[in-house]
C-alpha positions in Angstrom: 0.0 0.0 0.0 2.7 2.1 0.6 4.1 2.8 -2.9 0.7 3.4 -3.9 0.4 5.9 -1.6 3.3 7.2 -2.6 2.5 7.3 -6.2 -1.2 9.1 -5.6 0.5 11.1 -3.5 2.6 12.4 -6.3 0.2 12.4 -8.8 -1.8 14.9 -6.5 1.0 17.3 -6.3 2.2 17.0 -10.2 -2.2 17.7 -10.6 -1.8 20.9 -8.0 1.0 22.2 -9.3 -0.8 22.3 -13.1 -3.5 24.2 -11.6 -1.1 26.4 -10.0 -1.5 29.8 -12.0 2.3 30.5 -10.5 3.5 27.5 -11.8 1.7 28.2 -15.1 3.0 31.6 -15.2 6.4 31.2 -14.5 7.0 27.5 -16.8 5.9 29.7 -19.8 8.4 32.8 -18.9 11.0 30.7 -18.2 10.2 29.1 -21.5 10.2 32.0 -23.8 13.1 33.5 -21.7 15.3 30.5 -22.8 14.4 30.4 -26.0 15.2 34.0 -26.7 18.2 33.3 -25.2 19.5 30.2 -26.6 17.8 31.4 -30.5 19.6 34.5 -30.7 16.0 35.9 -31.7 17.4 39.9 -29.8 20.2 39.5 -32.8 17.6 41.9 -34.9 18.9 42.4 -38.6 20.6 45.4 -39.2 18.6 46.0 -42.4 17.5 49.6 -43.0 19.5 51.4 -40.0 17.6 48.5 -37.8 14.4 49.1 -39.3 13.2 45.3 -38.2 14.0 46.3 -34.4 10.7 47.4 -33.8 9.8 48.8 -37.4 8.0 52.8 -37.0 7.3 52.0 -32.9 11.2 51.2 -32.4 12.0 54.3 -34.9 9.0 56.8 -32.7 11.3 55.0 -29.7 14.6 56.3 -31.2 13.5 59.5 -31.2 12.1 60.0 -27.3 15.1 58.4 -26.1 17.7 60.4 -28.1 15.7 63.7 -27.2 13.7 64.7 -30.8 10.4 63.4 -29.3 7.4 61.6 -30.1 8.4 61.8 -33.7 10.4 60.0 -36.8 8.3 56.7 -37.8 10.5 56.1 -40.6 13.6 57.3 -42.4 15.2 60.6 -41.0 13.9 63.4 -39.0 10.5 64.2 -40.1 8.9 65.3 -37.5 5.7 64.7 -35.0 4.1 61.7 -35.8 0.8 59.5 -34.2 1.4 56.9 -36.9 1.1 54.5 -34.3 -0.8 54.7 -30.7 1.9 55.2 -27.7 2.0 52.6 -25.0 4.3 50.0 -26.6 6.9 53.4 -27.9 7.1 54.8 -24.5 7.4 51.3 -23.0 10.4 50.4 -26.1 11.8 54.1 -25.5 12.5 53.4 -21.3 14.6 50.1 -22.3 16.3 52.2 -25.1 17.4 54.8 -22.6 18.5 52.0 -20.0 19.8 49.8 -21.6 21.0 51.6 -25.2 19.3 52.3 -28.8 19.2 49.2 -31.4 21.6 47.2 -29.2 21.0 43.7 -28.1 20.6 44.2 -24.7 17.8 46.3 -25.4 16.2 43.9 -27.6 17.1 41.1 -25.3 15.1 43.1 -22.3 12.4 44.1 -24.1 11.4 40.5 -25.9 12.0 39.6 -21.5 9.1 42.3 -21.2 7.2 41.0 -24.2 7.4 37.4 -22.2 5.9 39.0 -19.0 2.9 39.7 -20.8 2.7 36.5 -22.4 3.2 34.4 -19.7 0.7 36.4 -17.7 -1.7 35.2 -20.1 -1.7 31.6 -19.3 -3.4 32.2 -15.7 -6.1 34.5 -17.3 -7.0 31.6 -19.8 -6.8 28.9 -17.2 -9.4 31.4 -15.2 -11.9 32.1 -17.8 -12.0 28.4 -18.7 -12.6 27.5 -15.6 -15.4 30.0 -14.7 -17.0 29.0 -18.2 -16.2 25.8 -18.7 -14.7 23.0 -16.3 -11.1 22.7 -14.7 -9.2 20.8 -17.4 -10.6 22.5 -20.2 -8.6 24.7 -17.7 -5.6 23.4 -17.5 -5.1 21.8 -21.1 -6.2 25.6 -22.7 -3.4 27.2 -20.2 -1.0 24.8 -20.9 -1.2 24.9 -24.7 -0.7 28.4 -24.0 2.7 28.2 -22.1 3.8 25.6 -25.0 2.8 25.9 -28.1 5.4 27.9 -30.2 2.5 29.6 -32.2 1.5 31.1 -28.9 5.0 32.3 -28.4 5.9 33.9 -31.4 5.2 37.5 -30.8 7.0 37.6 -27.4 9.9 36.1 -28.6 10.8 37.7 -31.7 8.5 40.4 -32.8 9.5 43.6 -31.2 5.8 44.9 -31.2 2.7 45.4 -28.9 0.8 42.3 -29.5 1.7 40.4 -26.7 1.3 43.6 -24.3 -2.4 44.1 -26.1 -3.4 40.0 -25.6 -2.6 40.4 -22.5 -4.6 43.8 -21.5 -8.0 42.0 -23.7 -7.8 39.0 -21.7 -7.6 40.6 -18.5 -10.6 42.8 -19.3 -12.5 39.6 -20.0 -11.6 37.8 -17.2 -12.9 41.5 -15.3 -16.0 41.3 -17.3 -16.6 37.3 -15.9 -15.6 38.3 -12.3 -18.0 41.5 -12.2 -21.0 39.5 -13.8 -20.2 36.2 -11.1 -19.8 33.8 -14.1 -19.2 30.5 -12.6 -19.5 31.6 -9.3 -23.1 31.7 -7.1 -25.4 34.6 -8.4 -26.4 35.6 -4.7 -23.2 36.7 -3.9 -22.3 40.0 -3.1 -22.3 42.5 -5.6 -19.6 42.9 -8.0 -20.5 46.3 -10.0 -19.1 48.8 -7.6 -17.2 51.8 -8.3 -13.7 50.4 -7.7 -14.0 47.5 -10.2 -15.9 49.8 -13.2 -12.8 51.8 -12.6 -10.2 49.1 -13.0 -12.5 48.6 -16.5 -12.1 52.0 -17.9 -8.5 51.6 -17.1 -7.7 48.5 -18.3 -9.6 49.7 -21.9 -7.9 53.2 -21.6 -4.3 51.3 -22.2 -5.8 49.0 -24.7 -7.2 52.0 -26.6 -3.1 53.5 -26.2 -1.9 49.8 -27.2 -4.1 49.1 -30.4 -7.1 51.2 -30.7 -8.8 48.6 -33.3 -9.9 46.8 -30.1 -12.4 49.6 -28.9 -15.2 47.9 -30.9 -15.5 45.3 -28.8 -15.6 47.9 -25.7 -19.7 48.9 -26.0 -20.6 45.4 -26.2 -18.3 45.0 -23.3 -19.6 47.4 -21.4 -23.4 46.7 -21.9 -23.2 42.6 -21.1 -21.7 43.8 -17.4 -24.7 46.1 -17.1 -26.9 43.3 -18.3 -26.2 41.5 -15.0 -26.4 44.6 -12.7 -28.7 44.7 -9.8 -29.9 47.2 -9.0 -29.5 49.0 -12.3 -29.1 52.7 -11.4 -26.3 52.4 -9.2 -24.1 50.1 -11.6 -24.7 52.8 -14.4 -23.4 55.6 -12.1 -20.7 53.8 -11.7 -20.5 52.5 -15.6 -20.3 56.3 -16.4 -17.5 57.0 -13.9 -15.5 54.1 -15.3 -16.1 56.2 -19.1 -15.0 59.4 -17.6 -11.7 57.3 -16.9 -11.6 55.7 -20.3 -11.7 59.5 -21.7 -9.1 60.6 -19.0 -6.6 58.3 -20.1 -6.7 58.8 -23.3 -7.0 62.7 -22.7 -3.2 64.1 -22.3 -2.4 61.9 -26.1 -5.4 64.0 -27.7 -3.9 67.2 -26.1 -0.6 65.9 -27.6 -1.8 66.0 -30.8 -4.0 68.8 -31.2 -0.9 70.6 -30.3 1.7 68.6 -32.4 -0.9 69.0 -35.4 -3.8 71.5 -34.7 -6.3 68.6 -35.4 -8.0 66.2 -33.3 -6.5 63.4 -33.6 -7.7 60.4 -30.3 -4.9 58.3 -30.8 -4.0 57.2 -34.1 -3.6 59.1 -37.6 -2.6 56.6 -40.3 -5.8 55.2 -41.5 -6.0 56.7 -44.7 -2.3 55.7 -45.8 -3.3 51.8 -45.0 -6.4 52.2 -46.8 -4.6 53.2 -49.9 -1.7 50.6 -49.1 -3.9 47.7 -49.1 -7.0 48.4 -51.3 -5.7 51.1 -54.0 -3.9 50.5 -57.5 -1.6 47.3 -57.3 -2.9 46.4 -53.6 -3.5 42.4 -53.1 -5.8 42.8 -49.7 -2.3 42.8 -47.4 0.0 46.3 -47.6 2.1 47.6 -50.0 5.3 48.1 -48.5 6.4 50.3 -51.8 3.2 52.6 -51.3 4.2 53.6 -47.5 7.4 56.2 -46.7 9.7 53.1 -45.8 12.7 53.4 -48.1 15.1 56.5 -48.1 15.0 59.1 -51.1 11.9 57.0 -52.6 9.2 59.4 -53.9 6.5 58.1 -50.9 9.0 59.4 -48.7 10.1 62.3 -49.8 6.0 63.2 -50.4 5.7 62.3 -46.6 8.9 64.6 -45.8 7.6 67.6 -47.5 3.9 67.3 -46.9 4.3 66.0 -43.2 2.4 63.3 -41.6 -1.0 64.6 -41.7 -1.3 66.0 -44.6 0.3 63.1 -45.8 -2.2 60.7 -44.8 -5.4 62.6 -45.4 -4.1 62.7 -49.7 -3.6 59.1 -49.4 -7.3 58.3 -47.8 -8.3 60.4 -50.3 -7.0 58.8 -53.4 -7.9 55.2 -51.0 -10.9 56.5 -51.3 -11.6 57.2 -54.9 -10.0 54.2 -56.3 -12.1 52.6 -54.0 -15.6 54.4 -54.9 -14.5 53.5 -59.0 -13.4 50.1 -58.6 -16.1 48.6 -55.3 -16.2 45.1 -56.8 -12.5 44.9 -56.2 -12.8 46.3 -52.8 -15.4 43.9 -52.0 -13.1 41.1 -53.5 -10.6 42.3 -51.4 -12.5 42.8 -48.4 -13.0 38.8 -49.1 -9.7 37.6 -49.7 -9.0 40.0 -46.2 -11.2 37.9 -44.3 -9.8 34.5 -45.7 -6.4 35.6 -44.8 -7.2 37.1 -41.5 -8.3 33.1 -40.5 -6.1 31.1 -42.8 -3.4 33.4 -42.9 -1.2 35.8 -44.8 1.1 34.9 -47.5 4.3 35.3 -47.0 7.1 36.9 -49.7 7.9 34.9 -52.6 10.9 33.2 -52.0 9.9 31.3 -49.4 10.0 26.9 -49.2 6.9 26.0 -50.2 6.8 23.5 -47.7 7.6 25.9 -44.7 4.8 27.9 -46.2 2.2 24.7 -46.7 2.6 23.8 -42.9 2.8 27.2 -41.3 -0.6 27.9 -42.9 -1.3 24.8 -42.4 -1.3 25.7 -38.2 -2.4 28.7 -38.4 -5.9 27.8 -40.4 -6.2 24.7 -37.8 -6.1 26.7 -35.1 -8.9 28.9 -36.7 -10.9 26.2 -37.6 -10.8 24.7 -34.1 -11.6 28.1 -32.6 -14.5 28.6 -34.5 -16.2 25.3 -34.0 -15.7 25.5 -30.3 -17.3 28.4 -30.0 -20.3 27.3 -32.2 -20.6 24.4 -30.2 -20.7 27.1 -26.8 -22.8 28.9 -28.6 -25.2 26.0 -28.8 -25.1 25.0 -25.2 -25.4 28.1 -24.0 -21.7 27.9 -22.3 -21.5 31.2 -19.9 -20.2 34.2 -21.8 -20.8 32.2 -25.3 -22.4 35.4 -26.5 -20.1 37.8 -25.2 -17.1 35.6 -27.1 -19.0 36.0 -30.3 -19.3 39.0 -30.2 -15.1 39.6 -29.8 -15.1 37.1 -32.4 -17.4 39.2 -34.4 -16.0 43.0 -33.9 -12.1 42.7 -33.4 -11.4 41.8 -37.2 -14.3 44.1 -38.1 -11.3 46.6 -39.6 -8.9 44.4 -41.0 -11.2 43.0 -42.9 -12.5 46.6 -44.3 -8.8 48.3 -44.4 -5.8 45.9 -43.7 -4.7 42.5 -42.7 -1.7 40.9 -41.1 -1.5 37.2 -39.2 -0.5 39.0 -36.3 -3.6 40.7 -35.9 -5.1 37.7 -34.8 -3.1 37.3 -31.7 -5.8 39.1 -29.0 -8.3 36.9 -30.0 -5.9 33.7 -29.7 -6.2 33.0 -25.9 -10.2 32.7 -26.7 -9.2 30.7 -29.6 -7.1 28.2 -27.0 -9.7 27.8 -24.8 -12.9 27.1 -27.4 -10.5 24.9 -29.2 -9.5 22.9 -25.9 -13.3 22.8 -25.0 -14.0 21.2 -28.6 -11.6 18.2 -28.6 -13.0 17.6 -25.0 -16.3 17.2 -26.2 -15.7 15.3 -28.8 -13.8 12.9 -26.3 -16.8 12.6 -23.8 -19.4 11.8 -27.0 -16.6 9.0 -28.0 -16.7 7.6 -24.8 -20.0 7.7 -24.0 -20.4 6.2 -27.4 -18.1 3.1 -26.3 -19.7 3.0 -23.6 -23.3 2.6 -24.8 -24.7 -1.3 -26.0 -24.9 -1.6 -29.4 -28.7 -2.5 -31.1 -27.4 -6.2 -31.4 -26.3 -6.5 -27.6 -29.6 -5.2 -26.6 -31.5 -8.0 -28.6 -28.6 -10.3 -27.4 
């Protein structure tokens, strides 16, 4: 009996310590850590003056840390800029000014930072599994997350805000769960007070300063809390206080701008330039890269130069616009091949193995595929949240599908993704074995 004991004894710890949301944090930083380590992944080509370190957010970096401002998204000294929303900038512009601009122990640190978020992730999914699902959809959806190199990839080699911006939409779900007591006994005390509303307007005030696309989804968010409120009155006071936040976060970048530009201009400026990148002459649903100011002395660049940013963009949205408005079939066409690529994924360059490019879409499409079916199958038995999940589903590639589209956009809706896939193979497992389990018509005469 006693090496039994031993053995179930063991067991129980090895199961504790998977449900442990430190030991689940910390196996996937330690994970990433490593590999950026041992991969060499913070040895960024030197391309471009280092143009791959971080592309226009590592040049807008460049330019805090050596003094010139918020400024300078691509080749030389142009100017101000809000090409790109600035939490992940300021964030990349602390580590340049600690730890040096373009070297690689600033990209070393900030892929380290990059991991922080991403491993924070894993607990969130493990806690909105449980709360809508069971305990090893759980653990299995966490764990995939710590493991599975597609989950990874943006904290380990993409100098970019993506994992920073998973991280921030999960936690704001996981808020939303908590507040309406999903998973939890209804009669319990009342979660819609002022001090969690406010840690919601917060948490979607740096979201909006991460990646504004995500602000779709924040209405919806908003209302399916309220939905839950008892009584009503007081959870909308409070719902309005936690907006007055939202607007106060994002106040001091609008002041910013209005002063770097004499326009009003919430966070982000570049719309019209993406529009024309990826849906005027030449454009194949994914940018352009010869249509934005990227390359030195080309004529986009010295148009951006001499025009500066915002007049810049507002001619480009405007020819975006007209091509668009005499050619809608192919802007509906690609508004369709958009959407395909946002769930199967984007080509890469030519030049690329065929092969490499087979299996990486290959993952990427499963991944979808498995998503999507999980969550239909939520849908359908009215799993907690479904709804509020379809509608992310629904909203966040509601722009990429009108204006641009990359893989990595994806990425904030990939710990949802984990989860409904997880929840799918499970349920498929249970029907098998209840299946096996069940007498077949000839035992039953038998």
């Amino acid at each position: 009996m006693a090496p039994f004991a031993s053995h179930s004894a063991s067991t129980a710890k090895r199961t504790a310590a998977a449900h442990n949301p430190w030991v689940v944090f910390w196996a996937a930083f330690i994970l990433r850590v490593l590999y950026i380590t041992l991969a060499h992944t913070y040895h960024i080509r030197l391309e471009q003056d280092h143009f791959q370190f971080g592309w226009e957010m590592g040049r807008v970096a460049r330019a805090l840390a050596t003094g010139y401002g918020y400024a300078d998204p691509f080749v030389g000294y142009t100017g101000p800029t809000a090409w790109v929303p600035p939490l992940y900038p300021l964030l990349l512009a602390g580590v340049f000014k600690l730890f040096g601009v373009y070297t690689a122990l600033s990209a070393w640190v900030i892929l380290t930072v990059n991991s922080v978020f991403s491993a924070a992730t894993a607990p969130l999914i493990y806690k909105i599994a449980a709360r809508c699902y069971n305990r090893k959809v759980a653990v299995w959806s966490a764990w995939i997350w710590v493991l599975y190199p597609a989950a990874m990839q943006y904290a380990v080699r993409w100098v970019w805000e993506m994992s920073l911006t998973a991280f921030l939409f999960t936690a704001v779900l996981l808020l939303a769960l908590w507040m309406r007591r999903i998973g939890e006994d209804a009669f319990g005390a009342d979660r819609q007070t002022t001090g969690p509303w406010l840690l919601f307007g917060a948490i979607w005030g740096l979201i909006a300063l991460s990646n504004p696309t995500l602000l779709l989804f924040l209405p919806v968010c908003g209302i399916w809390i309220l939905m839950g409120a008892r009584p009503l009155n007081a959870a909308f006071r409070n719902a309005v206080l936690s907006g007055l936040l939202f607007l106060a976060a994002l106040a001091p970048w609008a002041v910013r701008n209005w002063r770097a530009f004499h326009a009003f201009i919430p966070i982000r400026d570049n719309l019209g330039a993406e529009l024309e990148a990826s849906s005027g002459p030449g454009a194949n649903g994914f940018p352009v890269m010869a249509t934005l100011p990227l390359v030195a002395n080309a004529p986009r660049t010295v148009l951006y130069k001499s025009l500066g940013e915002l007049r810049y963009v507002r001619l480009e949205g405007e020819k975006g616009k007209a091509y668009i408005a005499a050619h809608p079939g192919r802007y509906a066409l690609l508004s369709l091949k958009r959407i395909y690529f946002f769930w199967v994924s984007v080509p890469h360059p030519v030049g690329r193995s065929a092969w490499n490019e087979y299996f990486r879409e290959l993952n990427y499409c499963l991944f979808s595929i498995t998503g999507i079916l999980g969550l239909a199958l939520s849908l359908k038995r009215r799993a907690p949240a479904a709804g509020l999940f379809a509608w992310a589903f629904a909203l966040l590639p509601l722009t990429y599908y009108l204006v641009t589209v990359n893989a990595r956009f994806r990425h904030p809706l990939e710990p949802l993704i984990a989860i409904f896939s997880v929840y799918l193979f499970q349920s498929a497992e249970l029907r098998w074995r209840r299946a096996k389990k069940s007498p077949s018509p000839g035992q039953l005469t038998a």
